[in-house]
C-alpha distance (Angstrom), angle and dihedral (degrees) to the residues before:
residue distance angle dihedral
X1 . . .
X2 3.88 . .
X3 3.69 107.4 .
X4 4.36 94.0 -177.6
X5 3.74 87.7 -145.0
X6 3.68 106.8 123.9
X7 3.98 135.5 105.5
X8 3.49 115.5 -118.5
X9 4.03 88.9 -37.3
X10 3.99 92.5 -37.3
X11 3.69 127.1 111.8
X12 3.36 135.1 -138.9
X13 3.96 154.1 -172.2
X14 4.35 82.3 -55.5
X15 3.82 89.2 63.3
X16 4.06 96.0 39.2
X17 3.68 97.2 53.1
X18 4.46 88.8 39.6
X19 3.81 92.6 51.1
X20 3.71 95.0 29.7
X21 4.07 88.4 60.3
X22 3.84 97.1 59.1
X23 3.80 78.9 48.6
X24 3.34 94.2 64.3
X25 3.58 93.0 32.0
X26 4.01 104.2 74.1
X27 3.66 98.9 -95.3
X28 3.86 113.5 159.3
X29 4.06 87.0 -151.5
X30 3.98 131.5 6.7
X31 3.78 114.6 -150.6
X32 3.78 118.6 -154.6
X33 3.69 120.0 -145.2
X34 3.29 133.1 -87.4
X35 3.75 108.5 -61.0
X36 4.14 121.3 -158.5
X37 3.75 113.0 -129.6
X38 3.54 89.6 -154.3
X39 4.06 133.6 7.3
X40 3.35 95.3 -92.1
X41 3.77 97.7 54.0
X42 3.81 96.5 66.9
X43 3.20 119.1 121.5
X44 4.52 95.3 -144.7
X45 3.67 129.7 -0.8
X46 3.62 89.7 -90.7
X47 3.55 104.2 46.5
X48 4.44 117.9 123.0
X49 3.79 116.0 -108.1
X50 4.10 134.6 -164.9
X51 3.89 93.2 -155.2
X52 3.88 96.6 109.5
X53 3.92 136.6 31.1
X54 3.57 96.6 -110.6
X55 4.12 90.9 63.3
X56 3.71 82.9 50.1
X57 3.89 88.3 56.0
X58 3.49 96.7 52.8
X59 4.05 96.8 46.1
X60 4.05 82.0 51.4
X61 3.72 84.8 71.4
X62 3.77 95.2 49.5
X63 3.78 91.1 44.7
X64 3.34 97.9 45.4
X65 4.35 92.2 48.7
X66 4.01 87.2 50.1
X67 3.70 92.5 48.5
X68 3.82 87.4 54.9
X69 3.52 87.6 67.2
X70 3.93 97.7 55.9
X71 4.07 89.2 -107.0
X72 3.30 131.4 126.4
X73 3.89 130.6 -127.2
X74 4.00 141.5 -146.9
X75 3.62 141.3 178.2
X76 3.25 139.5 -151.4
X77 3.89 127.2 -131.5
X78 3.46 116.3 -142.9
X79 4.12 145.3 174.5
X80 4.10 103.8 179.6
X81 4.05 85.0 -154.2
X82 3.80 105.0 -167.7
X83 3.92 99.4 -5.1
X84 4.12 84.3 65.3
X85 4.21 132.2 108.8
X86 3.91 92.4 51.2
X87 3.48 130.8 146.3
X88 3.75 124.9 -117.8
X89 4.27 115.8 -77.9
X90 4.02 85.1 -104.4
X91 3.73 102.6 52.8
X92 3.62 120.6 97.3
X93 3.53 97.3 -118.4
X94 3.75 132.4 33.2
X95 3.48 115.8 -151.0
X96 4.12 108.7 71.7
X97 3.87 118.1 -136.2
X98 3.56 137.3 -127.2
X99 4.08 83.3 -93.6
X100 3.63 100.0 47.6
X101 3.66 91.4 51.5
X102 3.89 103.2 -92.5
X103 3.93 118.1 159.6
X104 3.49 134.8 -158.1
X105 3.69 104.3 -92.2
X106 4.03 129.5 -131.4
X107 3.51 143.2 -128.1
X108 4.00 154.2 157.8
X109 4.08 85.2 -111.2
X110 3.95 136.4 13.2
X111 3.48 85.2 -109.5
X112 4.08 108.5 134.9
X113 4.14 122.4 -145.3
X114 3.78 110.7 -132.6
X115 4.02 112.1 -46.5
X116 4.06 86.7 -21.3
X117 3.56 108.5 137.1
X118 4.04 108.4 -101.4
X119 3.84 112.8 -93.0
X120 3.96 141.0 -122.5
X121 3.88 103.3 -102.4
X122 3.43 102.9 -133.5
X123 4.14 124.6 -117.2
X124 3.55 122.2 -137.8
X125 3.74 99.0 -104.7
X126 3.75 92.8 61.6
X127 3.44 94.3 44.6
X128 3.95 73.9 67.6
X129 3.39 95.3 51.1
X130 3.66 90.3 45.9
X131 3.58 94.9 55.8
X132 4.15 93.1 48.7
X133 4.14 84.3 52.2
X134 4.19 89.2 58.7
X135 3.73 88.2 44.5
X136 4.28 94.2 44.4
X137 3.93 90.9 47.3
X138 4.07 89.6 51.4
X139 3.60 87.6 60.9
X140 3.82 90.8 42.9
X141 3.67 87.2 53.9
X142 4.29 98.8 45.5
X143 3.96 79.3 56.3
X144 3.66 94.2 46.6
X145 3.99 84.0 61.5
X146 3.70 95.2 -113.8
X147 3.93 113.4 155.4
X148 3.92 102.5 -153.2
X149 3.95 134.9 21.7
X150 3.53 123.7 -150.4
X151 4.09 114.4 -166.2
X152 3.89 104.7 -140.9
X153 4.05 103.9 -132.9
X154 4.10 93.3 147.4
X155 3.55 133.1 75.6
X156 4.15 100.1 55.8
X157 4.17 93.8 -71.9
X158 3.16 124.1 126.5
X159 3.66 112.9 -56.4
X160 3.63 101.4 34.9
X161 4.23 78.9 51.7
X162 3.86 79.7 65.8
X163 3.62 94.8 49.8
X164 3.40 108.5 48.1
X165 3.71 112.3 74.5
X166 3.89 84.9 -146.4
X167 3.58 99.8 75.3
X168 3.87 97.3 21.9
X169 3.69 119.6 75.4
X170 3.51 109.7 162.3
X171 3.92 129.8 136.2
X172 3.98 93.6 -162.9
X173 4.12 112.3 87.0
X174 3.12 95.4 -76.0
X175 3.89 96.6 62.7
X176 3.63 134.7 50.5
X177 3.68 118.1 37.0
X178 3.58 126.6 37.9
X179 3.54 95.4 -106.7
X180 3.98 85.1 64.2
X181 3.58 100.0 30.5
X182 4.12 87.7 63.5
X183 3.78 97.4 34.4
X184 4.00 91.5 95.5
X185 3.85 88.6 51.4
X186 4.04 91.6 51.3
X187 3.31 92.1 44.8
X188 3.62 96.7 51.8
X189 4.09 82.9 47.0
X190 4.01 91.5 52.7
X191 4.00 88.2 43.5
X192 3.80 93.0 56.2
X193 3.33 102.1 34.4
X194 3.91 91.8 53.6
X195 4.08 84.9 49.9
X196 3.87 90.0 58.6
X197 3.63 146.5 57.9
X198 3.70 109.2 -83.7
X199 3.99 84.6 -133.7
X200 3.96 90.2 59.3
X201 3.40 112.0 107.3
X202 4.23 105.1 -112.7
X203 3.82 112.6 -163.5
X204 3.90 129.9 -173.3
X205 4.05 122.1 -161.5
X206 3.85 110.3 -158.9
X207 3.81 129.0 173.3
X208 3.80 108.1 -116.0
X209 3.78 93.4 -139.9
X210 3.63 140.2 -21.5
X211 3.58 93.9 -120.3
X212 3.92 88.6 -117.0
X213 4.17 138.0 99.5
X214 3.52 118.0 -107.3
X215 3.89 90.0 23.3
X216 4.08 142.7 102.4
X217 4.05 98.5 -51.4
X218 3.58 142.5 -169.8
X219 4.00 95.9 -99.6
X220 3.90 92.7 43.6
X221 4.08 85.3 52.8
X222 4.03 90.4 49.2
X223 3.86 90.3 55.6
X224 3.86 92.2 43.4
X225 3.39 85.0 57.5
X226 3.80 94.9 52.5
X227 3.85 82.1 56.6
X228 3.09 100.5 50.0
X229 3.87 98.5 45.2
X230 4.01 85.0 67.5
X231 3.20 93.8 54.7
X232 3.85 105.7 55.9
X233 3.72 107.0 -80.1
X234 3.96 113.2 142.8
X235 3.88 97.4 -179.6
X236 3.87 142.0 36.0
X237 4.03 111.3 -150.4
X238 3.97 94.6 -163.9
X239 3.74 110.0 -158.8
X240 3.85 127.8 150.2
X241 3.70 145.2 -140.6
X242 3.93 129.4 6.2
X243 3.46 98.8 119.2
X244 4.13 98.9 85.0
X245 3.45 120.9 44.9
X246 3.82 127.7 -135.3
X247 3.78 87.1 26.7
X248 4.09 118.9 154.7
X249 3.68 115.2 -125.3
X250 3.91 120.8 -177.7
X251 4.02 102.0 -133.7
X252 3.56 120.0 -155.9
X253 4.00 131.9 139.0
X254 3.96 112.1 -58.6
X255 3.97 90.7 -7.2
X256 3.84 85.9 159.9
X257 3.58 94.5 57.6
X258 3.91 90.9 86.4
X259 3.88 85.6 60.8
X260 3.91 94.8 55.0
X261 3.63 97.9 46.2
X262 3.42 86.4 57.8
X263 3.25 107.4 51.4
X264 3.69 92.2 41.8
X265 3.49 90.9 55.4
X266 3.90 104.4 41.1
X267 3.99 93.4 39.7
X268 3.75 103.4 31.8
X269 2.94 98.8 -129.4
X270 4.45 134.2 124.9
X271 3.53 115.5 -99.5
X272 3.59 139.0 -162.9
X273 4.05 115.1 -147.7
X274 3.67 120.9 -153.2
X275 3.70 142.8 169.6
X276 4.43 130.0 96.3
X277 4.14 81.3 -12.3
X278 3.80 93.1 153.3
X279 3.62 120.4 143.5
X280 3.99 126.2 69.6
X281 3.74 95.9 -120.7
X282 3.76 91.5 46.4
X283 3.80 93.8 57.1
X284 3.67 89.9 42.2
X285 3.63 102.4 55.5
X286 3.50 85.0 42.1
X287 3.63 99.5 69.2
X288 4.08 90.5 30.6
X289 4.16 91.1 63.6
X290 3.54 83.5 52.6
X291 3.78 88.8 -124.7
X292 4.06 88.7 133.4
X293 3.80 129.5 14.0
X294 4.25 87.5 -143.4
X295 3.41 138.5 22.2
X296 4.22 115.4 -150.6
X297 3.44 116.6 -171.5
X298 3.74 129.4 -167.7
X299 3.62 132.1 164.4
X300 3.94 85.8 36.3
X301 4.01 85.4 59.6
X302 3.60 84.9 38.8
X303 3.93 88.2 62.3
X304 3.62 90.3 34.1
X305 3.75 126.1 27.2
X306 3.73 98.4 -173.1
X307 3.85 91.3 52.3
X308 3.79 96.5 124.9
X309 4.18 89.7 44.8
X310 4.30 87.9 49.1
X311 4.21 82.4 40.9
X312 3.79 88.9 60.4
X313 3.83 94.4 48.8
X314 3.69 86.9 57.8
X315 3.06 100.7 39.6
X316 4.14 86.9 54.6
X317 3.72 91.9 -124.9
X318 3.65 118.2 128.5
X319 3.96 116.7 -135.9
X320 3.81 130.7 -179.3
X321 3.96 99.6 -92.3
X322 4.20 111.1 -164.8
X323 3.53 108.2 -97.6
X324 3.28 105.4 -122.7
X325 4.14 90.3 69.8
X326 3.67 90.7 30.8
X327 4.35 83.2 106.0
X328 4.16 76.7 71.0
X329 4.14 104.1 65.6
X330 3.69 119.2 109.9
X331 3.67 84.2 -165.8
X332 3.61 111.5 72.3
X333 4.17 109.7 -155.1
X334 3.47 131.7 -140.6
X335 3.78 124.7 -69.6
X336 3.69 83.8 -116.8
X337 3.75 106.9 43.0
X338 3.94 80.6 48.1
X339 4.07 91.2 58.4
X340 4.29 82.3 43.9
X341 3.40 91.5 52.9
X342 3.88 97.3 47.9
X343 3.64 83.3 43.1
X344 3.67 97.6 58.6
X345 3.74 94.9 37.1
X346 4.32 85.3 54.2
X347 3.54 86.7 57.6
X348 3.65 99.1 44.8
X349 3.63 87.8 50.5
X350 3.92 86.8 53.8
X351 3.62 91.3 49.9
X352 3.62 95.5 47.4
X353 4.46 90.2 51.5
X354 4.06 91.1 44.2
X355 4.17 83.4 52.6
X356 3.64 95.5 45.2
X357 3.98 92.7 46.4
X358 3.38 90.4 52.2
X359 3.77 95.4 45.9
């Protein structure tokens, strides 16, 4: 979840202590916000970035805190495209001026979303460059110690922009067909994946659908997936909508799971499912039908950090809990998984003093 709480791109004590509590909360993987691969592709003013080394420097610190706690840690890459130059949720106004560091936002198409001001279509040449800046911040982001990337095509940024033959009306190759209207997207895939380790996890979030005829649509995502499956992608995040305003959506608990199972199935590929997935059970029998491969939760951490850790409890499963809230469990564990878990936190300790010396 955006938390529009960095410095021109760089994070700070905000983003240590907000990643650093699902750390210490039991999740299985923590997911930074979006994260611009250039200026431009910032969703607000305030947003983080991985387009220079000294954002990479300051997510080292964040990294580094939620390795400490035997978790791993992703990011997401990001360029907000047409939905960019805002304001942060609490301002009083949303689009950012000249003066308070607004930009003039891009796009496939000069197509505007909602009030949004209308966008630089972009030419072919820095659709280039814009593909090189995806591939540059995934190195930025191995260095930065992160342990998975997730490219950000969902939502109504950027690269779902592309997709969706709602908001992109080119007649170039990147417009038209599907074949064009997803080239960006595999590019950007083939780009990062070539930047990284081909052991490094390599996500991609899509929206499903954008709830809308003649738009992006569940059977075009299953055969994007298929695509993107050959071409190094471990993981479909399956989201939905963002990309038309004013649209109707029918809420109700795990309404995207439909979406995931889907895709799973008719790409064969692992999925994660998302969306008002809030209750232990929910999430578990999610992933035991086999309708999703992961669940990720967020405004439910957002309420509670120690969701997964309270999950577990429920759940009856016993889980190494940090010691310093160990006092909290309702669940006592076993004599012996207590001496393993004081074991393993000895040694972690150890590591932690070697590192520092040598630091």
């Amino acid at each position: 979840m955006c938390q529009y709480s960095a410095n021109e791109g760089v994070v700070g004590q905000w983003h240590l202590v907000h990643l650093g509590s699902f750390a210490t909360g039991g999740a299985g993987l923590v997911m930074a916000d979006a994260s611009a691969v250039t200026p431009e592709g910032r969703i607000s003013i305030h947003c983080p970035g991985l387009w220079n080394e000294e954002q990479a420097r300051a997510w080292r610190v964040v990294t580094d805190f939620v390795h400490s706690q035997d978790t791993k840690i992703g990011i997401q890459l990001a360029h907000a495209g047409r939905k960019g130059s805002t304001m942060t949720p609490w301002d009083d106004h949303l689009i950012a001026t000249k003066e308070e560091g607004g930009w003039t936002t891009l796009a496939p198409s000069p197509l505007a979303f909602e009030d949004y001001p209308t966008p630089h279509e972009l030419n072919v040449d820095e659709i280039a460059t814009l593909t090189a800046s995806f591939a540059n911040a995934a190195d930025r982001a191995v260095r930065a110690g992160f342990d998975v990337l997730e490219i950000h095509a969902a939502h109504g940024y950027l690269l779902h922009e592309f997709l969706s033959p709602l908001s992109n009306e080119r007649t170039d190759e990147y417009g038209g067909s599907f074949e064009n209207r997803i080239r960006l997207l595999v590019n950007v895939v083939i780009a990062v994946r070539g930047a990284i380790t081909t052991e490094m996890p390599l996500f991609v979030r899509i929206s499903a659908t954008d709830y809308v005829e003649g738009g992006w649509d569940l059977e075009q995502s299953i055969e994007l997936a298929r695509v993107l499956k050959t071409k190094g992608v471990d993981l479909i995040d399956v989201s939905s909508g963002g990309n038309v305003h004013g649209v109707r959506i029918r809420l109700h608990p795990g309404y995207q799971v439909d979406f995931a199972q889907k895709i799973r199935s008719g790409a064969q590929v692992p999925t994660s499912a998302v969306g008002l997935i809030t209750e232990p059970q929910q999430a578990e029998n999610i992933i035991m039908s086999e309708q999703a491969d992961a669940t990720m939760l967020a405004r439910a951490m957002l309420r509670n950090p120690r969701w997964a850790l309270n999950a577990a409890e429920e759940l009856g499963e016993v889980v190494a809990w940090p010691p310093q809230l160990d006092r909290a469990r309702t669940i006592r564990p076993s004599t012996s998984f207590a001496r393993a878990l004081w074991v393993q936190c000895n040694l972690r300790d150890r590591r932690e003093n070697r590192r520092s010396r040598m630091d």
